[in-house]
MDTraj code that builds the backbone (N, CA, C; nanometers):
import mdtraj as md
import numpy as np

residues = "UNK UNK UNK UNK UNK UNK UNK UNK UNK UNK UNK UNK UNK UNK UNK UNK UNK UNK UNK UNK UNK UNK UNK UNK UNK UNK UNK UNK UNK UNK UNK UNK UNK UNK UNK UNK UNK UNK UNK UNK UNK UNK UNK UNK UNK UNK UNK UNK UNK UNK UNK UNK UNK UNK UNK UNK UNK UNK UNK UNK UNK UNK UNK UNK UNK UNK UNK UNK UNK UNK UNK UNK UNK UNK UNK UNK UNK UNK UNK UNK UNK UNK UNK UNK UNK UNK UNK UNK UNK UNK UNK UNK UNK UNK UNK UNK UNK UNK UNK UNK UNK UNK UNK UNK UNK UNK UNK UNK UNK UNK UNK UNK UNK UNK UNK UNK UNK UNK UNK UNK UNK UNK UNK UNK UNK UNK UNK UNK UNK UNK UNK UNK UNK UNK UNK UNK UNK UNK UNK UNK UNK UNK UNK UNK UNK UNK UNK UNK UNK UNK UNK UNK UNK UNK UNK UNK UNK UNK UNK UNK UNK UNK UNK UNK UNK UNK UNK UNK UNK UNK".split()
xyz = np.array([
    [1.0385, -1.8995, 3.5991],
    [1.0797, -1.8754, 3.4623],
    [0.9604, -1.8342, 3.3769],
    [0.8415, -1.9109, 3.4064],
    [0.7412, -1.8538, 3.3195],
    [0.7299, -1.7367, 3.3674],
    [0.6761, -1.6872, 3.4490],
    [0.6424, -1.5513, 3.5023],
    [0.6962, -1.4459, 3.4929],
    [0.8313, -1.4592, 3.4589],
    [0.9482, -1.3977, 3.3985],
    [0.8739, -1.3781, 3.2048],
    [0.8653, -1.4411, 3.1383],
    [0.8094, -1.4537, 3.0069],
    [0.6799, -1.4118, 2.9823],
    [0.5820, -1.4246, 3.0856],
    [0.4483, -1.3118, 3.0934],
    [0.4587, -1.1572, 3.1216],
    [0.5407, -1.1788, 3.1970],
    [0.5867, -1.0369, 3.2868],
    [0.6595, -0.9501, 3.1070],
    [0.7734, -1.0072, 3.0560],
    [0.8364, -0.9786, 2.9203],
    [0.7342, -0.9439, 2.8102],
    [0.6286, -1.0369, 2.7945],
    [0.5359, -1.0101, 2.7000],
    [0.4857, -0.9038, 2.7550],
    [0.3934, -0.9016, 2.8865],
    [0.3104, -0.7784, 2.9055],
    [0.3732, -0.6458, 2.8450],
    [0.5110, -0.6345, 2.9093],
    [0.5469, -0.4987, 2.8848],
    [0.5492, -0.4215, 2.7695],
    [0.6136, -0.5368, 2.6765],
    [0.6186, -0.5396, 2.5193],
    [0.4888, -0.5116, 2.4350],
    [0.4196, -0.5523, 2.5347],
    [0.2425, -0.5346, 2.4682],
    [0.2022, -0.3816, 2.5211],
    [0.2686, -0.3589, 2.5896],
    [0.2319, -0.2223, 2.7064],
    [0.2632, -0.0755, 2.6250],
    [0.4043, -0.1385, 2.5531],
    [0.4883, -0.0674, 2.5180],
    [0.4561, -0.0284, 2.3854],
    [0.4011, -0.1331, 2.3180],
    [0.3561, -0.1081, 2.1860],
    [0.2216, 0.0037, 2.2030],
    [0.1130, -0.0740, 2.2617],
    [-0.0169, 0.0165, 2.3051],
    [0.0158, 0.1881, 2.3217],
    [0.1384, 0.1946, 2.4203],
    [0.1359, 0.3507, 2.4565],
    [0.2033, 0.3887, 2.3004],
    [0.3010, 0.3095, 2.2508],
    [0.3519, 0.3859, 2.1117],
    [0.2422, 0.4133, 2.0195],
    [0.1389, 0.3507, 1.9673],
    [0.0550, 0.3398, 1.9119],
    [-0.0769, 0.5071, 1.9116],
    [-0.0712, 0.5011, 2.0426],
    [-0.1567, 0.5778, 2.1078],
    [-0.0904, 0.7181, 2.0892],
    [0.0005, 0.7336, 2.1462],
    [0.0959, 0.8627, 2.1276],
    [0.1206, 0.8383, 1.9579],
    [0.1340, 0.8161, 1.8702],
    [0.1580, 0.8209, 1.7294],
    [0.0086, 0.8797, 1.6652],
    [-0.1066, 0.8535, 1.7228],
    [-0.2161, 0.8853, 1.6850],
    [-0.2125, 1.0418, 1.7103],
    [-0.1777, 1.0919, 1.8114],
    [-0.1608, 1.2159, 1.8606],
    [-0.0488, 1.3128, 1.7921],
    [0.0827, 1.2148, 1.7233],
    [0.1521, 1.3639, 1.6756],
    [0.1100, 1.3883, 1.5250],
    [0.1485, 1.4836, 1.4947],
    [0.1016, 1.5473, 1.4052],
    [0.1837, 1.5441, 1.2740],
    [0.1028, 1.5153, 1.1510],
    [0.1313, 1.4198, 1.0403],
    [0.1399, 1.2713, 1.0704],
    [0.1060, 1.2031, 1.1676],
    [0.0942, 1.0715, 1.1457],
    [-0.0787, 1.0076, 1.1427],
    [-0.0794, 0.9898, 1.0353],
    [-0.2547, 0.9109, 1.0306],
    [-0.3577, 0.9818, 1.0661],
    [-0.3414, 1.1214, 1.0589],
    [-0.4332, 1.2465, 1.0601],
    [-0.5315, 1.2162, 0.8917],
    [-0.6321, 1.2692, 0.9213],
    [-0.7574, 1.1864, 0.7959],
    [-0.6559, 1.3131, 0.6965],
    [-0.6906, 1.4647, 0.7272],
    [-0.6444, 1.5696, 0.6674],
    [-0.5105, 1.5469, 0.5165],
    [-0.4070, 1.4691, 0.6338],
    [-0.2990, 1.4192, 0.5388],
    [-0.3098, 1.3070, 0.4980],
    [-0.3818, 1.2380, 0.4569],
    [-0.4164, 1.1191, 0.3653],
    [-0.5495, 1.1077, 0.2933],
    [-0.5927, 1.2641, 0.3132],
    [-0.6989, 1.2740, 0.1706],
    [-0.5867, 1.3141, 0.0138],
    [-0.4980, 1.3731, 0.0045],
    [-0.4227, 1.3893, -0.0861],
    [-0.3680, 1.5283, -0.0919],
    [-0.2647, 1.5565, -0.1808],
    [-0.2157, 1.7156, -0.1844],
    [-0.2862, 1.8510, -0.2172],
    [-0.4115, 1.7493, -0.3057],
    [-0.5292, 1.8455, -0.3843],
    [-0.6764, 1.8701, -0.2955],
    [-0.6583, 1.7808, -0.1713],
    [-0.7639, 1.8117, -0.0751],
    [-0.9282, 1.6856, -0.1256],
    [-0.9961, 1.7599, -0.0993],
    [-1.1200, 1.6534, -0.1031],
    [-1.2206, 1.7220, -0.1896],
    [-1.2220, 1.7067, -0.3178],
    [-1.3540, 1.7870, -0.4230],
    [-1.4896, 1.7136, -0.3612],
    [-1.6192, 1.8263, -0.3748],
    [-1.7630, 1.7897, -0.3743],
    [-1.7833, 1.7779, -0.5245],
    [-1.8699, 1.6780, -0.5894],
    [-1.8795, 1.6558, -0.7127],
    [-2.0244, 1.6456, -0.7111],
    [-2.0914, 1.6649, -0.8140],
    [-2.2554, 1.6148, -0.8226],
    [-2.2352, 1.5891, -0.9717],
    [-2.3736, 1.5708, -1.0110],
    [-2.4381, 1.4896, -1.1086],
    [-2.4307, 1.5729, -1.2446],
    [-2.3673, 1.5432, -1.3531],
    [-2.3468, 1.6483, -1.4800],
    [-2.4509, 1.7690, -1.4467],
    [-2.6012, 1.7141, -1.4801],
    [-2.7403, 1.8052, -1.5396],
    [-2.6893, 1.9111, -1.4211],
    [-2.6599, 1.8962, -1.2884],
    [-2.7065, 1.9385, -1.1528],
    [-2.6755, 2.1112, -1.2151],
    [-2.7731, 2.2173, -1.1913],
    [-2.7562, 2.3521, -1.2117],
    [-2.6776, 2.4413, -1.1573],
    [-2.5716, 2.3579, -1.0523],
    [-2.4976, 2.4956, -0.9839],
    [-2.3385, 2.4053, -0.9872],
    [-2.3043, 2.5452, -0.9968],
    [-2.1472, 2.5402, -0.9907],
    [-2.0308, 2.5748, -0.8519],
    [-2.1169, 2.6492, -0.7713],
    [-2.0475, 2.7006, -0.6690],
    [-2.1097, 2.6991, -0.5279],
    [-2.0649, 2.6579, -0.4538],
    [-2.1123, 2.6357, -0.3041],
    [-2.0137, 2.6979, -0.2104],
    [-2.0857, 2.7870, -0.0738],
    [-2.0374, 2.8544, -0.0062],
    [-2.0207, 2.7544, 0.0990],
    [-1.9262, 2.7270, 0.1718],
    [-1.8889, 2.6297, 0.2676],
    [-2.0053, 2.6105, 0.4053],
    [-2.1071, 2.7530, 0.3860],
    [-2.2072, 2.7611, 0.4569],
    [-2.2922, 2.6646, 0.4375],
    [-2.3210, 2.6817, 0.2789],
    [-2.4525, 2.5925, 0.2006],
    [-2.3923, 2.4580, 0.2050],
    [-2.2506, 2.4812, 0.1780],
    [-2.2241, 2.2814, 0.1599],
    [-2.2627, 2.2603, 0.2918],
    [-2.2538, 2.2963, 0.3785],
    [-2.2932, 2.2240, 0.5443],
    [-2.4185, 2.2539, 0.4852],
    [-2.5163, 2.2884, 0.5122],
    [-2.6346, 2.3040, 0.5244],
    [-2.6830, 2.1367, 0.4361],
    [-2.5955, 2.1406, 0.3038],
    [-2.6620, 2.0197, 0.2084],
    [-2.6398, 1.8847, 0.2590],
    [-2.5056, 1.9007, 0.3616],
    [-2.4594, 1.7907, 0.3932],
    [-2.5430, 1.7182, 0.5545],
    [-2.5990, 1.8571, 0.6160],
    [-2.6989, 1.7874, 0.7495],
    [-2.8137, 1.8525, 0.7040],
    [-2.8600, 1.8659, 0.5511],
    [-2.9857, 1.8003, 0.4755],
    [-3.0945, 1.9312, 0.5218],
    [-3.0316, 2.0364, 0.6154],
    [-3.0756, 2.1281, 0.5886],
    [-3.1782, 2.1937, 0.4847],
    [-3.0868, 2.1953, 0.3612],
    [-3.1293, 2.1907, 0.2261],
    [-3.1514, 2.0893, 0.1783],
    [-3.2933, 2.0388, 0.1070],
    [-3.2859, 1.9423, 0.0425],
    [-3.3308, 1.9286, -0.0704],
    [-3.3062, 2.0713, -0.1080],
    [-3.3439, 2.0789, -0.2389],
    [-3.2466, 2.1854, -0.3720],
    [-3.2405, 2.1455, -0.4594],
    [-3.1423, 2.2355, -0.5688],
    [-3.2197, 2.3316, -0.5684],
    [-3.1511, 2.4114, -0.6451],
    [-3.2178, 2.5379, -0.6915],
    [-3.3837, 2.5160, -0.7247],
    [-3.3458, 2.4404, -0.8885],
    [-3.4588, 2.3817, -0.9619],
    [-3.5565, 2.2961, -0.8685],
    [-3.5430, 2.3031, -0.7731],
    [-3.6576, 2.1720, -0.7107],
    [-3.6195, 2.0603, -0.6978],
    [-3.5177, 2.0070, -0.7863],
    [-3.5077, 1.8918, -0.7799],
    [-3.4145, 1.8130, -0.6257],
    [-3.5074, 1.7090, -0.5959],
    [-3.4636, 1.6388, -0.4554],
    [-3.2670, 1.6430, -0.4489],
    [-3.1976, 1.6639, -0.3558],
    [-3.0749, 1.6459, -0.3385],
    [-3.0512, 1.4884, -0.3083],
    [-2.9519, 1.4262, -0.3543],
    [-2.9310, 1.2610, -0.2879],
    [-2.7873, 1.3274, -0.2835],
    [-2.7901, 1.3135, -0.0868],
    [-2.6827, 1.2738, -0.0667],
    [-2.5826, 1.1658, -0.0415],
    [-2.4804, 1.1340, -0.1206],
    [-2.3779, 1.0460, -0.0832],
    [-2.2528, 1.0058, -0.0138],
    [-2.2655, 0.9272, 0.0607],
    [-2.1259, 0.9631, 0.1766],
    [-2.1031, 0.8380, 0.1943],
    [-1.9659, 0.8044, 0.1923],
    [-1.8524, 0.7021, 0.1782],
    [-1.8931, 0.6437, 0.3420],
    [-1.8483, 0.5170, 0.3265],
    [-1.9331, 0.4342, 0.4368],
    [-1.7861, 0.4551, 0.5671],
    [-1.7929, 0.3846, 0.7206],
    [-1.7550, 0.4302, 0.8039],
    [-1.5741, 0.4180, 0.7850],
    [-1.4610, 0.4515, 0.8089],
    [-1.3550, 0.4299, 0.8701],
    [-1.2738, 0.4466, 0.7162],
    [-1.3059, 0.5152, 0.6541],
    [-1.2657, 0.5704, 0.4945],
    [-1.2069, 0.6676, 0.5348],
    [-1.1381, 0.7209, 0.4956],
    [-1.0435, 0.8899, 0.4662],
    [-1.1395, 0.9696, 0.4663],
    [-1.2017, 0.9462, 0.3697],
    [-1.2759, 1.0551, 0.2881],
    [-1.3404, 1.0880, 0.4128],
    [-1.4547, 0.9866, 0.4541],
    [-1.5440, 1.0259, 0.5652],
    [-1.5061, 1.0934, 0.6933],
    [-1.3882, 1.0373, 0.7604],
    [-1.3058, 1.0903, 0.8615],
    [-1.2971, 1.2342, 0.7955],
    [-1.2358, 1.2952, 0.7095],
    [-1.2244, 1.4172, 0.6406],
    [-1.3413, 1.4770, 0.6369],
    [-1.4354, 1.4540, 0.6096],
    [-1.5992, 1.4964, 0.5537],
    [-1.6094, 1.5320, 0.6978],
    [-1.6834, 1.4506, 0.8312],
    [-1.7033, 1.4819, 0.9408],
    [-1.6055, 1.5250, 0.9983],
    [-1.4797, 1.5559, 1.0072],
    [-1.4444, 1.6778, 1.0711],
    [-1.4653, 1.8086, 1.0064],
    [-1.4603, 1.8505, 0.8962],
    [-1.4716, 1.9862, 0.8036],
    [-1.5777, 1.9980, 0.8077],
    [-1.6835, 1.9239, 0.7024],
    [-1.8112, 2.0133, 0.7096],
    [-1.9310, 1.9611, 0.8181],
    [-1.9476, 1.7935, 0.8733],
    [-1.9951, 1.7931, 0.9415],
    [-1.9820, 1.8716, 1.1243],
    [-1.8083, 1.8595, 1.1465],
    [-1.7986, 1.9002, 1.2210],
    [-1.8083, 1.7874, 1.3709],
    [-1.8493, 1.6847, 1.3413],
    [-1.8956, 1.5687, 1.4568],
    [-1.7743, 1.4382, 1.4363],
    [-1.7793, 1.3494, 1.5628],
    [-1.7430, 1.2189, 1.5387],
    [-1.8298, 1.1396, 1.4890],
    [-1.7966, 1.0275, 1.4395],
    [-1.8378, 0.9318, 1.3713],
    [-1.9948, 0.8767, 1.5081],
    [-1.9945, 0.8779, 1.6091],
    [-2.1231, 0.8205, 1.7023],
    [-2.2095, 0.9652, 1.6905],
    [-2.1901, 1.0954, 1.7295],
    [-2.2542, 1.2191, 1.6836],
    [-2.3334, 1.1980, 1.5377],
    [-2.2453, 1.1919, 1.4629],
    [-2.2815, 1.1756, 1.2978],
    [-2.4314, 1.0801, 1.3085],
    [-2.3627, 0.9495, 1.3498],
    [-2.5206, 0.8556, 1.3591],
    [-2.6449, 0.8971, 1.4101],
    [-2.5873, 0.9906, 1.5064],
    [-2.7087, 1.0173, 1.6460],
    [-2.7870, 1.1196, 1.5368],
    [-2.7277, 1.1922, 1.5191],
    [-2.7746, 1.2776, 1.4158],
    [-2.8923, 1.2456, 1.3323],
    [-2.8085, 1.1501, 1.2332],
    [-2.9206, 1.0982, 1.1283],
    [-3.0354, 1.0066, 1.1424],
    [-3.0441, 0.9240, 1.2834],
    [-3.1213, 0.8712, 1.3392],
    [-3.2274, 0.9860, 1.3894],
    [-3.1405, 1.0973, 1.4743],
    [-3.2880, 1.2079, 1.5234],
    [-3.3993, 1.2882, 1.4001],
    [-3.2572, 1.2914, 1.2725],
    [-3.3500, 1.3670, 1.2038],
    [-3.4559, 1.2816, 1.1056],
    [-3.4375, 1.1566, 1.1139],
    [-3.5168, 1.0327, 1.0387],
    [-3.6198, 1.0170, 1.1553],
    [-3.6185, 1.0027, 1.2905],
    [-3.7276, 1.0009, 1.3915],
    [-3.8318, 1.1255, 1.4131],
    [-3.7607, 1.2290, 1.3584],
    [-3.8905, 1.3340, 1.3840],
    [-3.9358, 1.3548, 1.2389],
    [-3.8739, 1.3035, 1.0996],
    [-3.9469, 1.2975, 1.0095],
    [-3.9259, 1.4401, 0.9286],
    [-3.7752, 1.4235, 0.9347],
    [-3.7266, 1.6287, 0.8984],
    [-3.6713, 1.5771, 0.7619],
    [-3.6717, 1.4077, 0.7244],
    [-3.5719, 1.3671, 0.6137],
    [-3.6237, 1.2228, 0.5667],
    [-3.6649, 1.1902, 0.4397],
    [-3.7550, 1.0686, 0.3925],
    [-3.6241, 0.9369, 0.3995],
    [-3.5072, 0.9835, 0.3891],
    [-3.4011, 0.8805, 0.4653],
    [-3.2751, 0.9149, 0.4753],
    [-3.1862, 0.8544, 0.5592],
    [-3.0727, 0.9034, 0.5661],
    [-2.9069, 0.8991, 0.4627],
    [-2.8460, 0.9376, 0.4448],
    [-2.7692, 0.9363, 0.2949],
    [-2.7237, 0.8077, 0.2976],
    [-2.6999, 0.8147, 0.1602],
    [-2.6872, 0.6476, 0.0366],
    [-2.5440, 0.6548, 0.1096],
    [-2.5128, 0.5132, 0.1425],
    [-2.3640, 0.5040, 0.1810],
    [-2.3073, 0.4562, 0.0261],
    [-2.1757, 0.4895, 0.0418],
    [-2.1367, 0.4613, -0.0821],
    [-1.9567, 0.3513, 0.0023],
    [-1.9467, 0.3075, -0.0810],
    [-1.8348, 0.1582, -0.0421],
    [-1.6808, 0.2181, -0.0964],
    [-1.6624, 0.2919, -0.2057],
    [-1.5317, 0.2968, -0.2672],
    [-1.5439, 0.4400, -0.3719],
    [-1.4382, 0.4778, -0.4466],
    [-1.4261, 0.5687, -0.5140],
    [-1.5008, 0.5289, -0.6034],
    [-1.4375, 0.4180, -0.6767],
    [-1.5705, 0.4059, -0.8214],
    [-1.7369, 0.3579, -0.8067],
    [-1.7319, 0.3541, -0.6558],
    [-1.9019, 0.3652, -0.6487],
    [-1.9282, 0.4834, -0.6373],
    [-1.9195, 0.5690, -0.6041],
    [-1.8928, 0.7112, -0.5540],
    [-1.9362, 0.7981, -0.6978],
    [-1.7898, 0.7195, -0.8022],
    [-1.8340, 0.7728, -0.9140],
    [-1.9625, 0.7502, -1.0245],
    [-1.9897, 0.5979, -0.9671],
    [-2.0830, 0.5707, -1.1187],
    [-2.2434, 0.6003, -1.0198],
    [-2.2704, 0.6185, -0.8924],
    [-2.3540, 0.6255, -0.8306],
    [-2.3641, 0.8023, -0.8990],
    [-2.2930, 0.8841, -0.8778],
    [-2.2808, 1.0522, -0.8488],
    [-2.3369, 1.0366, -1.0710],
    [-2.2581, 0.9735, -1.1714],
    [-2.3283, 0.9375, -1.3203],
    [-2.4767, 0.8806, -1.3221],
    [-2.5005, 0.8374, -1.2031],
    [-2.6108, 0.7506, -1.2686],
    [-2.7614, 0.8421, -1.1903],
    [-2.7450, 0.9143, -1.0555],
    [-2.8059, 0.9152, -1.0026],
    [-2.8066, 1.1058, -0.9950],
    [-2.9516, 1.1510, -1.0926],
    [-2.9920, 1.3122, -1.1331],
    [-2.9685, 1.3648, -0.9568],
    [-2.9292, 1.4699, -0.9532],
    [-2.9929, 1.5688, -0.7966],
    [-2.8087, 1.5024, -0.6834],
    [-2.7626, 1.4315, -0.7253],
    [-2.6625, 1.3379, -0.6215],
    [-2.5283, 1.4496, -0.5993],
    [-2.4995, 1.4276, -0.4640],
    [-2.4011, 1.5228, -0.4743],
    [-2.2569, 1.4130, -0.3745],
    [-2.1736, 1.4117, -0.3883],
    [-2.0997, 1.3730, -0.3032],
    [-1.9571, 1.4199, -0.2917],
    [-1.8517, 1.3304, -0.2221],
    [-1.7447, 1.3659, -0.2382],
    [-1.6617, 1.2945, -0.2770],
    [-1.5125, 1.3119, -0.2709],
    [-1.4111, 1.2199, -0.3526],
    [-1.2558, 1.2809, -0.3312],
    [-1.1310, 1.2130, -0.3524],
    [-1.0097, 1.3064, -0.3518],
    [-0.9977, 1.3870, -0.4861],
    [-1.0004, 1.4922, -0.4693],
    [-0.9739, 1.5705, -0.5900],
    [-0.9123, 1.4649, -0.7336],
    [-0.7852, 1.4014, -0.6689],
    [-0.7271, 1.3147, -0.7831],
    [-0.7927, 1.2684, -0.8359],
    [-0.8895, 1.1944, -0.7788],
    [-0.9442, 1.0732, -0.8166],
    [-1.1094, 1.1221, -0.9160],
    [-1.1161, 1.2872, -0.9410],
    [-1.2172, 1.3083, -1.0204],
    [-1.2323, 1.3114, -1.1588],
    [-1.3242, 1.2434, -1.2424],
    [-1.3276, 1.2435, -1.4247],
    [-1.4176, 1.3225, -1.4829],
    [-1.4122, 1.3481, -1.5936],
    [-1.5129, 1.4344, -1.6325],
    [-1.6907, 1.4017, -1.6422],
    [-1.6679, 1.2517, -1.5776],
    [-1.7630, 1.1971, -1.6239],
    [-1.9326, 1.3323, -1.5362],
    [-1.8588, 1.3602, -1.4185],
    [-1.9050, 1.4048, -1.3349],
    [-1.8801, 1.5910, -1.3265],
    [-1.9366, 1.6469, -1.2210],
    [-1.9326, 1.7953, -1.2246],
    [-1.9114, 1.8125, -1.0979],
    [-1.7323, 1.8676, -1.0743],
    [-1.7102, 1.9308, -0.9842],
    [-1.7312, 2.0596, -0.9561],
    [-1.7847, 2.0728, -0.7998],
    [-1.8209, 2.1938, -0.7664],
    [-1.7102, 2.3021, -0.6928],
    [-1.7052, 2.4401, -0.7321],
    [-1.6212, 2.4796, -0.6569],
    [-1.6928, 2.5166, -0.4993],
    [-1.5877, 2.5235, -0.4094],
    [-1.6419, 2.6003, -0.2842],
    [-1.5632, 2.7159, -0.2732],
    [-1.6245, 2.7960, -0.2179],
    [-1.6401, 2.9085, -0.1505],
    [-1.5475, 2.9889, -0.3276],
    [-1.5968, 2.9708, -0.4278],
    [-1.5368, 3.0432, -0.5996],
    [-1.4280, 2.9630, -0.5953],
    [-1.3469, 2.8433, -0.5081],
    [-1.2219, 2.8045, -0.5157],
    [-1.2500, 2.6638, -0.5949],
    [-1.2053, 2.5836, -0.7006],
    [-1.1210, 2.4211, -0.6922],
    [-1.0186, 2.3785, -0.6277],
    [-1.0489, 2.2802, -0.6132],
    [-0.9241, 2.1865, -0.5248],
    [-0.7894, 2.2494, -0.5504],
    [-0.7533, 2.2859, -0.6823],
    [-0.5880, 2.3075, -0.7561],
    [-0.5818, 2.4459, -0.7170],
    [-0.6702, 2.5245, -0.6370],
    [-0.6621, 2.6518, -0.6033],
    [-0.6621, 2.7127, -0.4551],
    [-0.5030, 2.8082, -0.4755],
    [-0.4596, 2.8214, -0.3150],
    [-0.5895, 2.8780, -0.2829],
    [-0.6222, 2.8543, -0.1774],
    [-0.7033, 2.8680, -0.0660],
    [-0.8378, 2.7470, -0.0213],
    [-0.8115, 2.6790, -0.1223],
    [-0.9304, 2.5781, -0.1320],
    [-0.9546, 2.5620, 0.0237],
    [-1.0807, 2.5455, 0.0768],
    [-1.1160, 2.5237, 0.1670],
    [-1.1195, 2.3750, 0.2465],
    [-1.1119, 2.2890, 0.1325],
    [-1.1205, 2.1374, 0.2232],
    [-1.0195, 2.0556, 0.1435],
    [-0.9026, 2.1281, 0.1991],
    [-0.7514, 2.0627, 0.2324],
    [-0.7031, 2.0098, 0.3485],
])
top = md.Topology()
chain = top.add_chain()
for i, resn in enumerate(residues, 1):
    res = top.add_residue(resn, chain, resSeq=i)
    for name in ("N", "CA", "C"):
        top.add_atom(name, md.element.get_by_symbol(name[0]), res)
traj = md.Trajectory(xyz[None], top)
């Protein structure tokens, strides 16, 4: 009789696992893409910051620090939402392009050969995101379009905003 009731659980546990697994795989369920929002994912920086428009080229370039510098000289701080967030899942597939262990390996190689004085400010939530991107000159990060105020200066990519068909990081 017990063995009968282990045997019942296993399967049930078996059964859930493969549902689980296959749900990850179809499409619209818990994809990062469809749970950044309808308006996609805005790059925002710091009011003063001198530019308005980024080519999806340069945002990669700013985002693996490539560039680390604005126009004006002034140092870039990049900010990126800490691990298993939307946002970030969204961020590293579009412009980083890597998984989340790639991503690390990354910022560890380019902090070991000394190509970068440190690796980006993690940020915890939207309203750190926001008062970090207010408080902090040169900062650039990201956010759901919704969730942006004026406090801050959204950038367009590639001449597009979020509210505009073709936006690139939808």
């Amino acid at each position: 009789m017990m063995r009968q009731g282990i045997s019942t659980d296993r399967r049930i546990r078996q059964s859930l696992l493969v549902f689980c697994a296959m749900s990850c795989l179809l499409p619209g369920v818990a994809q990062p893409e469809n749970l950044i929002g309808k308006n996609g994912l805005a790059i925002v920086v710091h009011k003063d910051t001198e530019v308005d428009n980024l080519s999806m080229h340069e945002l990669r370039n700013i985002f693996l620090a490539n560039q680390q510098f604005w126009p004006n000289r002034s140092r870039i701080i990049l900010l990126v939402r800490a691990p298993q967030s939307d946002e970030r899942d969204f961020v590293l597939d579009s412009i980083y392009r890597m998984d989340e262990a790639r991503f690390r390996q990354y910022w560890i190689a380019k902090m070991f050969r000394a190509e970068v004085p440190r690796g980006p400010k993690i940020v915890f939530s939207t309203d750190m995101t926001l008062d970090l991107v207010v408080a902090i000159p040169g900062s650039i990060s990201f956010m759901r379009a919704d969730d942006v105020t004026d406090e801050i200066k959204l950038i367009r990519i590639d001449g597009k905003l979020p509210s505009d068909e073709g936006y690139p990081l939808k």
